[in-house]
N, C-alpha and C positions, 0 to 999 in steps of 0.2 A: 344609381343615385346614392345608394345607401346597401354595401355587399353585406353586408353583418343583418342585415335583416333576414328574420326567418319567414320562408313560405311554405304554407300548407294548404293545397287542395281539398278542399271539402267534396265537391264534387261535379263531375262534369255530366250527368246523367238527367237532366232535368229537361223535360219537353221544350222545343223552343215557345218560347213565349209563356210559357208557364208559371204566371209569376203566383196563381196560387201552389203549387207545388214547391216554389222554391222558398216563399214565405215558411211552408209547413215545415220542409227540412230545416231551412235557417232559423226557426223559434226552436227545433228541437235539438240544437246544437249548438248554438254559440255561446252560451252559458257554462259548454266544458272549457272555455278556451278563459284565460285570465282576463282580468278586467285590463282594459285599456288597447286592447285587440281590436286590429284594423280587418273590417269585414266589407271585400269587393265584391259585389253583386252585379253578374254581368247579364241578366236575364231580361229579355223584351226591353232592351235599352236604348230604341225609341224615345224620348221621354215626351212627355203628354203637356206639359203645362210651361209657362214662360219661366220659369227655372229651371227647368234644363237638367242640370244635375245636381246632386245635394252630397253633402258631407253632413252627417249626424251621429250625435251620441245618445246613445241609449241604455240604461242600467248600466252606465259608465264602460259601456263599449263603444267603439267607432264604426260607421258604415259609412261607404262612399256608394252610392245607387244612382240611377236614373229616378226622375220625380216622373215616376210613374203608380204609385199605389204601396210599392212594395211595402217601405217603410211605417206604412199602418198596419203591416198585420205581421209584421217580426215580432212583436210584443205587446200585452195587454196593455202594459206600461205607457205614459206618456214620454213624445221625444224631449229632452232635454235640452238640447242645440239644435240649430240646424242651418246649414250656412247653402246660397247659391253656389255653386262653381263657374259662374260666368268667364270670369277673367280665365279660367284652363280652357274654355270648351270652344271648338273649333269647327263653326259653320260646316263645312263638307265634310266634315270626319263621316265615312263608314266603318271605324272600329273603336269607337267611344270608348271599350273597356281598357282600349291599350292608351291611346291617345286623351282620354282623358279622366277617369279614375284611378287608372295606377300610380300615374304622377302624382294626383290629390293623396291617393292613400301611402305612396310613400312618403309624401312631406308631411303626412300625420305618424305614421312611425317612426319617421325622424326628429319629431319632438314638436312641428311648427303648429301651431294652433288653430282653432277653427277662423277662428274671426281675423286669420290673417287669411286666409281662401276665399272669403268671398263676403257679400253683407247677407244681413240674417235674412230667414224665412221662418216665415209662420205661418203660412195658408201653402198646406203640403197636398196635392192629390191621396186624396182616401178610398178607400174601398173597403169591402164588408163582407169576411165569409161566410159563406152557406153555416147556417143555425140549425141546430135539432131541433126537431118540431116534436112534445113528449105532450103525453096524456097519461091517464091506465091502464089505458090497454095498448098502449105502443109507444115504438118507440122509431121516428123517421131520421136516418142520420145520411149521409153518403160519403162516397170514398174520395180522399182528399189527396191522395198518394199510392201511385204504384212503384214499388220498389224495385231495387235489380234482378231480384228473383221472380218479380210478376205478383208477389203479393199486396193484399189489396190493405192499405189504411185507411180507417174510417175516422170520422171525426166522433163517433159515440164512444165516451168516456166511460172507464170502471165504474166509475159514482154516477153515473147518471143513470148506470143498468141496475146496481143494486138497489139507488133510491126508487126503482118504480118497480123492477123485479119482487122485491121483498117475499124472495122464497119460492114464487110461482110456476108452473111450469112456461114454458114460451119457445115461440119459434121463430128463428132466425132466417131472412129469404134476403136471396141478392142474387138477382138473375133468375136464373129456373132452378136453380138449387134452395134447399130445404135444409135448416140443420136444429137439432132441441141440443144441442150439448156445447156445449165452451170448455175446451180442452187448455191446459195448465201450460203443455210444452208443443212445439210443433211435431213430437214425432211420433206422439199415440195415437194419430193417423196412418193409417195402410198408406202404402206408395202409389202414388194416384187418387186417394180420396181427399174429398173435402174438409177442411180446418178452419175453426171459428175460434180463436183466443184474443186474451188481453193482452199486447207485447209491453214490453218494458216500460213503454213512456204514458200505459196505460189507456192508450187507445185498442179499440176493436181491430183485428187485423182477421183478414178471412186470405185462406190459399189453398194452394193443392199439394200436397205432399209429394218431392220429386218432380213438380210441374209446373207451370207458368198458367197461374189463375187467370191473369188477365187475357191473356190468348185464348186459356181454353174455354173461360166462361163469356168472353166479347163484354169483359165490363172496365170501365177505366177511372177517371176523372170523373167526378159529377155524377156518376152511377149511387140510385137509389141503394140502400142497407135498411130493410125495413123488419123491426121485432115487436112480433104480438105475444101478449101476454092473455092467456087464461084467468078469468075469476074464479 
């Protein structure tokens, strides 16, 4: 339709039907790409509700999804547009991402508009991620994200550990492992031990140094991260 357009893979690595895990990676990345960046989300696209599929902008970027949830937890952000794709979508398709989001998302990086795709929506399927549950003496998060390596991302934030931490000792448990220290970088753990840090996007990330946490500790998706704190 349009050879001048650039495509880039984000990733193919996401459980099927994971559409919390693909929200997590897609909130943590689509913000490096330039505004006006078309983002196809091919994940449990099934869609759930009598729209079918959706074309949306959001923080002045484009996604084309299934109206299945996803689109509420890409961003804290409210959607700005959000159009059907009825007229592309095609009763018997079993390949919905080829058949009929690509189409949609190349005639939005081709320039065509939303409200030339479809008529509006405003009553989108929502959903609601797992919330940390915090007191003073703890703190209950879980893992939201297992990564290529088998590392574990947790949904407890740098500021959510200092604001109830404040200086105290504490100990970190996920599975049958035990940890009181939060290491800076992943390698000042021994090859094969245990690793509790902040990664970059300032989430808790817990692994095993040289090892695939999620295999060896049997934790994944929805697996409690629970930290007590000392008076």
């Amino acid at each position: 339709m349009n050879p001048g357009l650039r495509i880039e893979d984000i990733t193919h690595q996401i459980p099927a039907g994971s559409i919390s895990e693909a929200s997590f990676v897609l909130n943590s990345v689509f913000r490096e790409y330039p505004k006006g960046t078309v983002h196809l989300i091919g994940v449990d696209s099934i869609a759930l509700s009598d729209s079918g599929y959706l074309a949306a902008s959001i923080e002045d970027h484009f996604f084309v999804a299934p109206d299945n949830g996803i689109l509420s937890l890409v961003s804290e952000r409210p959607i700005q547009q959000a159009v059907a794709l009825n007229g592309l979508t095609i009763a018997s398709s079993t390949f919905p991402e080829k058949e009929i989001l690509a189409p949609a998302a190349a005639k939005i990086a081709s320039g065509v508009a939303l409200s030339d795709l479809g008529k509006p929506v405003t009553a989108l399927v929502r959903l609601t991620q797992r919330q940390l549950k915090t007191s003073r003496q703890q703190i209950l998060g879980f893992i939201v994200h297992v990564d290529h390596q088998g590392n574990l991302i947790t949904n407890i934030t740098r500021q959510a550990f200092e604001q109830i931490c404040g200086g105290r000792k504490f100990i970190v448990r996920f599975g049958k492992e035990r940890s009181n220290r939060i290491q800076n970088y992943y390698h000042e753990s021994e090859p094969g031990d245990c690793f509790v840090l902040f990664n970059s996007l300032g989430f808790m990330e817990v692994g095993i140094n040289r090892g695939n946490a999620s295999r060896l500790l049997g934790l994944g998706t929805d697996s409690p991260v629970n930290i007590l704190f000392e008076d």
